[in-house]
VEXBA-296312 format. One record per residue (C-alpha): x, y, z; residue in one letter. Coordinates in steps of 0.02 Angstrom, whole numbers, padded with zeros to 5 digits, always signed. Last residue first. Layout:
N
XYZa/...
# end
This chain:
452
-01757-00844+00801x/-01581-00839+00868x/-01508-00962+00942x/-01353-00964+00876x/-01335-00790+00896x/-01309-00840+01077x/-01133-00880+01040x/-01090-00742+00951x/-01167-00618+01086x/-01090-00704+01242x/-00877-00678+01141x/-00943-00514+01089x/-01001-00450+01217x/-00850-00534+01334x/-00715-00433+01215x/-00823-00282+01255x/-00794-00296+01416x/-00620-00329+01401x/-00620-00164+01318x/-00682-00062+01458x/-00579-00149+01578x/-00438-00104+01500x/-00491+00065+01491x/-00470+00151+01308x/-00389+00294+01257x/-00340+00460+01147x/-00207+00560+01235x/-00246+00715+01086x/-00429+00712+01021x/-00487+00606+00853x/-00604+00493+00963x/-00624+00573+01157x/-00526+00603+01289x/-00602+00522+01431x/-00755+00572+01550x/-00833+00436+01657x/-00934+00263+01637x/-00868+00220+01456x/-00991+00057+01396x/-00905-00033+01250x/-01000-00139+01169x/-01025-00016+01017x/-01177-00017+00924x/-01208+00058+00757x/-01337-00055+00687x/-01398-00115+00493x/-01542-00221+00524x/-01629-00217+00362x/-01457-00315+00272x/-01359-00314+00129x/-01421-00169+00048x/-01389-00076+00173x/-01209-00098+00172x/-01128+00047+00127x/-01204+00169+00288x/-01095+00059+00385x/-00946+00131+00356x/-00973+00243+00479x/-01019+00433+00483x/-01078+00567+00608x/-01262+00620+00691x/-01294+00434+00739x/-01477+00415+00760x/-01557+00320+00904x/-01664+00187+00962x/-01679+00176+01157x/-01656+00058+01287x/-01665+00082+01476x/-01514-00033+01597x/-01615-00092+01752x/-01513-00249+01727x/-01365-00183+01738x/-01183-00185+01645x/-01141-00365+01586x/-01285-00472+01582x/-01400-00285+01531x/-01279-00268+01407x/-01297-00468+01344x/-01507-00440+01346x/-01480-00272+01245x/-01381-00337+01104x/-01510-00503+01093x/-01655-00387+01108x/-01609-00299+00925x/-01587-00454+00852x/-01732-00529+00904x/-01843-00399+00835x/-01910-00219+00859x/-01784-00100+00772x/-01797-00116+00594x/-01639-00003+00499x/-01673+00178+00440x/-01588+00214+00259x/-01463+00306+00257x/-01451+00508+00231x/-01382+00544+00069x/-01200+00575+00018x/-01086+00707-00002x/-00948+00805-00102x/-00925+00977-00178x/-01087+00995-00193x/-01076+01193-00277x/-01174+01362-00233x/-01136+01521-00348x/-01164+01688-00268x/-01266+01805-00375x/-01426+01803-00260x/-01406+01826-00068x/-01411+01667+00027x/-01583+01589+00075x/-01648+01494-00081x/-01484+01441-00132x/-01459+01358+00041x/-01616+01263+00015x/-01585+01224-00176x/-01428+01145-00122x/-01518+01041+00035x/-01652+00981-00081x/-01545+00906-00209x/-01445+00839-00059x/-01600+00746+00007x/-01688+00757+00160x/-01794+00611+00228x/-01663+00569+00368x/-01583+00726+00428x/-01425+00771+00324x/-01263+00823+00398x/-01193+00982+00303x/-01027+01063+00309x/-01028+01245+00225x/-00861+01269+00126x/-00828+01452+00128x/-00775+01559-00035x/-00689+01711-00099x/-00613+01750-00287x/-00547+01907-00357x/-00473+01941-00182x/-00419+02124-00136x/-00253+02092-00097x/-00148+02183+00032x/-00147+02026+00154x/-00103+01895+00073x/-00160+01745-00020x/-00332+01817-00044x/-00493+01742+00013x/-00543+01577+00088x/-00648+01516+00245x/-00675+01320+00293x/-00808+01274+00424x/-00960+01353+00396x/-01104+01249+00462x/-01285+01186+00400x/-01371+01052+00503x/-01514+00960+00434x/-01656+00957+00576x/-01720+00872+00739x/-01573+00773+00802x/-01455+00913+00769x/-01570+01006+00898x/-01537+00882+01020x/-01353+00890+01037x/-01354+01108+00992x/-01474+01113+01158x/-01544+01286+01172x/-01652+01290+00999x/-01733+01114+01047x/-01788+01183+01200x/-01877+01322+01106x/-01953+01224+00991x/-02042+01089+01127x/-02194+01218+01124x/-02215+01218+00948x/-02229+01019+00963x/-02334+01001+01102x/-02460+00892+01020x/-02316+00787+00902x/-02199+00794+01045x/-02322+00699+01163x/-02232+00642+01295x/-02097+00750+01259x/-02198+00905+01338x/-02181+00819+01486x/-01993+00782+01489x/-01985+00968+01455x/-02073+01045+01577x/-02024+00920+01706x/-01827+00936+01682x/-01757+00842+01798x/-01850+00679+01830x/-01955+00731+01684x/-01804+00672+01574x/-01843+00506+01645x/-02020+00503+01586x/-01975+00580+01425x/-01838+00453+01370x/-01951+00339+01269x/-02043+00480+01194x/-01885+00544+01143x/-01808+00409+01053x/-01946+00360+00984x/-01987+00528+00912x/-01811+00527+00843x/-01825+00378+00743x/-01990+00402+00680x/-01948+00583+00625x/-02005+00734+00676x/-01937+00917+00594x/-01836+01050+00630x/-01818+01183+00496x/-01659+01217+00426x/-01587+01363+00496x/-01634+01525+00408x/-01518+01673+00523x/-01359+01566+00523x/-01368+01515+00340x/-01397+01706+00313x/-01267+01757+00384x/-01135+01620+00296x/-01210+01718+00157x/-01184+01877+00207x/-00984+01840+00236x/-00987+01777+00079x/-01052+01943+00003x/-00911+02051+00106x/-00778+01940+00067x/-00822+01944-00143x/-00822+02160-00115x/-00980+02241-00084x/-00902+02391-00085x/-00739+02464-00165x/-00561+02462-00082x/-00424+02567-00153x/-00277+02546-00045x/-00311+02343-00061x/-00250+02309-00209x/-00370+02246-00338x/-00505+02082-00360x/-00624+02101-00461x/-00742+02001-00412x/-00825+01817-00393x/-00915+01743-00265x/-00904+01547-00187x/-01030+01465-00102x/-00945+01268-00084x/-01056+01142-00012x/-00993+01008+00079x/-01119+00844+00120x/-01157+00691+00221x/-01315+00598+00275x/-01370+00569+00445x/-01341+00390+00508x/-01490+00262+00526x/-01541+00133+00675x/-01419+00205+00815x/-01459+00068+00947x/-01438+00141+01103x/-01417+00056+01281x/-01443+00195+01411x/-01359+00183+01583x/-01359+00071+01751x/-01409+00229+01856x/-01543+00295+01759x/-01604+00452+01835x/-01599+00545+01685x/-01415+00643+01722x/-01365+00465+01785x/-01370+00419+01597x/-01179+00348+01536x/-01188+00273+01391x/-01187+00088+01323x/-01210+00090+01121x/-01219+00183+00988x/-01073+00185+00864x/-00964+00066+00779x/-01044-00061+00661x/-01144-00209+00657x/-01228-00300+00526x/-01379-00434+00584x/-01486-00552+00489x/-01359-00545+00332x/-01374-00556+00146x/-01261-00639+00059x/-01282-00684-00164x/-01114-00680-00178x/-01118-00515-00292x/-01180-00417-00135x/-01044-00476-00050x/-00945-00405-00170x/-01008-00241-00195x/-01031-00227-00006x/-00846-00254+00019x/-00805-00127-00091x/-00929+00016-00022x/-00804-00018+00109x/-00645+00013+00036x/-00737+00179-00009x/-00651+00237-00170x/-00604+00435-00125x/-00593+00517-00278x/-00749+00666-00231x/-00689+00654-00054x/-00708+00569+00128x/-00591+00518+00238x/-00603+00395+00404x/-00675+00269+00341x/-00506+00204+00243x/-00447+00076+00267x/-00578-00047+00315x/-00621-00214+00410x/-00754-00342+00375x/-00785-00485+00474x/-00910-00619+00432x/-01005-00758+00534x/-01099-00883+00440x/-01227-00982+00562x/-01211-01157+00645x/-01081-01067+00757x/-00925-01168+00811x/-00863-01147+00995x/-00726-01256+01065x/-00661-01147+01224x/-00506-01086+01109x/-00615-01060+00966x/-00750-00952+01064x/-00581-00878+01131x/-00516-00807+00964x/-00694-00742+00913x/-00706-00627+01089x/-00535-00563+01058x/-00557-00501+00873x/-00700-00430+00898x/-00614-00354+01055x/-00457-00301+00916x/-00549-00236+00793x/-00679-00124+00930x/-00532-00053+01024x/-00440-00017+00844x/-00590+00105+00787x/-00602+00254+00842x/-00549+00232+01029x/-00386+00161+01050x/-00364+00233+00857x/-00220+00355+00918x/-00133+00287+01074x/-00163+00274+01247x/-00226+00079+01349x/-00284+00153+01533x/-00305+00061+01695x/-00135+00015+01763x/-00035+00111+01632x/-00024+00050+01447x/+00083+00095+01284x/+00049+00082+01135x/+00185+00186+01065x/+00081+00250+00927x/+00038+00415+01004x/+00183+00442+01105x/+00113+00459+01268x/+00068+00617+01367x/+00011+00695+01212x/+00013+00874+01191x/+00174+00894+01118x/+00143+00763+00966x/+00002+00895+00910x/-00111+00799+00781x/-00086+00601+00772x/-00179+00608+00592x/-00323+00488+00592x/-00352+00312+00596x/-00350+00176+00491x/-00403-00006+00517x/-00597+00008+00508x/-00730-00085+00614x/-00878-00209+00563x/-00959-00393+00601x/-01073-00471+00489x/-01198-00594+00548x/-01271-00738+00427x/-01458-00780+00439x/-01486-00913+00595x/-01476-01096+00562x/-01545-01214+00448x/-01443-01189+00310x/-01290-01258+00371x/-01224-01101+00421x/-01042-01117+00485x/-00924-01051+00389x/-00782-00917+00472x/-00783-00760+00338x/-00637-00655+00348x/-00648-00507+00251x/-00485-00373+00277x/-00469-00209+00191x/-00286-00165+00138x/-00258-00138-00059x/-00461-00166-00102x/-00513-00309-00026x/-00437-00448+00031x/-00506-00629+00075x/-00490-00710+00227x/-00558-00890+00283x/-00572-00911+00470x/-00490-01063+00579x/-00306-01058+00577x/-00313-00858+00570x/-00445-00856+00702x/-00338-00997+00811x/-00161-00886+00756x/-00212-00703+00870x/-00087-00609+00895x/+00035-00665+00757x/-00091-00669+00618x/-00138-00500+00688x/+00042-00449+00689x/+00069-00499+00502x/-00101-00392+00469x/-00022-00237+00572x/+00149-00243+00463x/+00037-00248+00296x/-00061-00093+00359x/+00085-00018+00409x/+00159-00049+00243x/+00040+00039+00151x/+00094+00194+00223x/-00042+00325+00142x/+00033+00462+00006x/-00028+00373-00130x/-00212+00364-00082x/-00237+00546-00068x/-00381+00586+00043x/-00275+00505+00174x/-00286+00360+00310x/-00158+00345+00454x/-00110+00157+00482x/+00015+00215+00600x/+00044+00040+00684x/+00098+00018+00859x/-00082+00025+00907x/-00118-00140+00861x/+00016-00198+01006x/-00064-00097+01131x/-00225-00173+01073x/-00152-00360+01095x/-00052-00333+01253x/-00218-00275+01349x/-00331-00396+01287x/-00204-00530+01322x/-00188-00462+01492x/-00410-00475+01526x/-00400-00645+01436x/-00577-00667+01403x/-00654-00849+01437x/
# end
């Protein structure tokens, strides 16, 4: 059984640590980490007595607990990441941000959210499977990052790691899951117990530099067309030639399968989602006026980062804007540079700065798949609709395909009203919340064993 207080304690206690990740490896607090693995041998000794661990990299965590025999189920890997992101403005937050602290309902502090919640109710649910005398006849592993949350050309993914070397044990896994997806909140369709989304495939990741060159002078004698001028036409020009929206398997399904409750309040546009394919110049302009849905239709393309002169009475030799990209499935970052060449004024030079391709799209259908929905609909509903999904964002997860065709983002947790969110100031979890995903995971495991 889940210990609702133990939950509690345990996260507050994880949250202590400020295992903030940075593009520059040397300037990240080791220590923390090491500090927050002595208190997780602390917190939770049966998984410690009973799981083997292996590190990887300078703070990732594998534990592996063996219990395949060979005729059981195909090994399951479970995912989250240590590190968390900068605290931001200590002013705003009502708590301090890695006091872990608790009220009556509410557990505050950064990483409550993204990703610490899901470590510690994995790590929960496995501690009181031992405690009530559970062994799986399958292998379960646990892998657990340092450093998802940055990106960059010298950036060595702690989790790309871990797949390397499971990969070079010879694993492969029936089921990998990840943050993301999930319970959410759906009374706006008419579905009072919620949605229960498997996000199948992430989009991909890039930043593209368009820089111009000039030059430069003080700025008593301006000239036309100056670098400024031409970026600023080229961040135009992105905004005027979106990438074209397209269908995909994933996000037809998704839609078709929420059409009939969308129709509940929108009956245009639940029935033109019947049959997007038929309707499909039609359904354009509803796309266009939902920024959510439309980035599940098309490679997005947005200016993020601006630079010019150092000060103000320079006329820069040098101007530029980093575009942020998040690849549909199906494009390619090849594609997406000769794209945004193709619609910016010529003379500008465009560079990848950094990026990735869109992952691969998992299987849906199967046992695995209705094994995460049966336990939600145990726990939250049974009247609960499911739908495959796309994650617009990043997880570790998109490492590991190799390892697996049913690579999921699916978070237990199910938030029924408005919180701050991931990365915002007074970050947090309900305790209930996450003692609800302690009890996924501790029903989950244990019916994995039956899986066919």
């Amino acid at each position: 059984m889940i210990d609702r207080n133990a939950c509690k304690e345990h996260l507050c206690g994880l949250l202590k640590y400020p295992t903030v990740s940075d593009i520059e490896e040397s300037s990240m607090d080791f220590k923390a980490f090491e500090e927050m693995h002595g208190y997780m041998e602390a917190a939770y000794p049966l998984l410690h007595k009973t799981l083997k661990k292996k590190k990887i990299g300078k703070a990732g965590l594998l534990y592996c607990w063996p219990g395949g025999n060979g005729r059981g189920p195909k090994p399951l890997l479970l995912m989250a990441h240590q590190d968390v992101v900068p605290a931001g403005d200590l002013e705003k937050w009502h708590y301090p941000p890695f006091g872990g602290i608790a009220d009556e309902k509410y557990i505050y502090g950064r990483g409550a959210i993204d990703c610490k919640g899901h470590l510690a109710a994995q790590l929960e649910g496995i501690e009181a499977l031992i405690r009530d005398g559970f062994w799986p006849n399958y292998d379960l592993y646990l892998f657990y990052g340092y450093n998802e949350e940055i990106r960059g050309e010298n950036v060595q993914s702690s989790a790309e790691e871990a797949a390397r070397y499971l990969e070079s044990q010879g694993l492969s896994f029936g089921m990998i899951l990840d943050e993301g997806g999930g319970m959410k909140a759906a009374k706006q369709y008419g579905i009072p117990d919620g949605l229960c989304t498997v996000m199948l495939a992430e989009k991909g990741y890039a930043d593209v530099e368009i820089s111009c060159n000039c030059p430069g002078g003080h700025s008593s004698k301006p000239y036309k067309n100056g670098a400024l001028k031409q970026i600023a036409e080229a961040i135009l020009a992105l905004e005027q030639h979106p990438w074209p929206y397209r269908i995909t398997d994933t996000n037809k399904k998704r839609y078709e399968r929420l059409a009939p409750y969308i129709r509940k309040v929108n009956v245009k546009l639940g029935t033109l989602l019947i049959d997007m394919e038929a309707n499909w110049e039609k359904l354009k302009p509803f796309i266009d006026r939902d920024p959510e849905m439309a980035a599940m239709f098309h490679t997005t393309m947005v200016p993020t980062v601006v630079s010019g002169a150092k000060q103000a009475n320079i006329l820069p030799e040098k101007a530029s804007v980093i575009v942020n990209c998040r690849l549909l499935e199906g494009d390619t970052l090849a594609a997406l540079e000769a794209y945004i060449k193709s619609v910016i004024p010529k003379g500008l030079e465009v560079r990848l700065l950094n990026g990735n391709e869109a992952s691969k799209v998992s299987l849906y259908e199967g046992s695995e798949k209705d094994l995460l929905v049966q336990v939600c609909r145990e726990l939250y509903g049974g009247q609960i609709v499911e739908i495959p999904d796309l994650l617009l964002a990043g997880t570790d997860a998109r490492h590991m395909y190799a390892l697996s065709d049913r690579v999921y983002r699916f978070s237990p947790f199910f938030k029924r009203e408005e919180l701050p969110a991931a990365h915002s100031v007074n970050e947090c979890l309900g305790i209930t919340t996450l003692a609800e995903g302690a009890e996924f995971y501790y029903r989950m495991l244990k019916r994995y064993n039956r899986i066919q």
